[in-house]
Every structure is written in structure tokens, then in C-alpha cells.
Residue, then its C-alpha position, 0 to 999 in steps of 0.5 A: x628539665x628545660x634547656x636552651x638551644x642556641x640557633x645553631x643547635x636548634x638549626x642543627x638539630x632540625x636538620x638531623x631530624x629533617x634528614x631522618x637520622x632522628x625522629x624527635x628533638x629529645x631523641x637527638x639530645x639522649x644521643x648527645x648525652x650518650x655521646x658525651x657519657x661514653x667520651x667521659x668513661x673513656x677519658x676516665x679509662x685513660x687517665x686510670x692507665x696513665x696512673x697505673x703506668x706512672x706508678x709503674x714507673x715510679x716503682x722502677x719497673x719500666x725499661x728502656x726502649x731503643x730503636x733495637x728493641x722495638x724492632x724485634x717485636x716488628x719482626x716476631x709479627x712479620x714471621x707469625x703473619x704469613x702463618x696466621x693469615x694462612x690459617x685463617x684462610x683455611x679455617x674460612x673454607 
């Protein structure tokens, strides 16, 4: 497959291979690709979760969150940290 570069992206991809972050001009395209392949699983991930909590939803299962209700997760955290950071701490020594 060829491809072709604007100056841009040739002079890009020059300076990564002068900077020594890449070896060959290919080797700079595989980590674009992988780059690219990775954002897209991701977005597909996301897009499959916002399915999954529209349908959620749409089956009446979802409930209201108010000011009050988010604050007693907030303080479950407060009072477990102190005793879970101890306990780390004391299984590092």
C-alpha cells in the first residue's frame, strides 16, 4: 500500500525519527495506526455503555440523583480512607 504525506506530515514525521523516538518512517505510521485502532475500540466501548444505560433507563430502572444522594457516597469515602490508606501503609513495611 502506498500512501501519501502532506509536507507536514512528512516534516513531522522526520522530526520524530531525527529526535530518535522512531527508527523508520513505517515504524511511525504502525504507531499511528495503533493509536488510532485503540481511540476506536474505545469509542466503541463508550457508545456500547451509552446503549446499555439508555436501555437502563428506558426499562425504568434508573433513579434520581440529587444533591443529597451524591453526598452519601462522598462521606462512605471519607470514612473508609483513613483506614484503607493506614492499611496500605502497614502492609508496605
Amino acid at each position: 500500500m502506498k500512501v501519501q504525506f502532506t509536507p507536514d506530515q512528512k516534516a513531522f514525521i522526520s522530526q520524530a525519527i531525527d529526535s530518535g523516538c522512531f527508527h523508520r518512517e513505517k515504524a511511525t505510521v504502525q504507531e499511528a495506526l495503533s493509536l488510532w485502532e485503540e481511540r476506536e475500540r474505545t469509542r466503541a466501548e463508550i457508545l456500547t455503555a451509552i446503549d446499555v444505560a439508555e436501555a437502563f433507563l428506558a426499562r425504568g430502572e434508573g433513579r434520581t440523583i440529587t444533591q443529597e444522594s451524591m453526598g452519601q457516597p462522598a462521606e462512605e469515602v471519607k470514612e473508609r480512607g483513613p483506614a484503607r490508606l493506614a492499611a496500605e501503609q502497614s502492609s508496605s513495611y
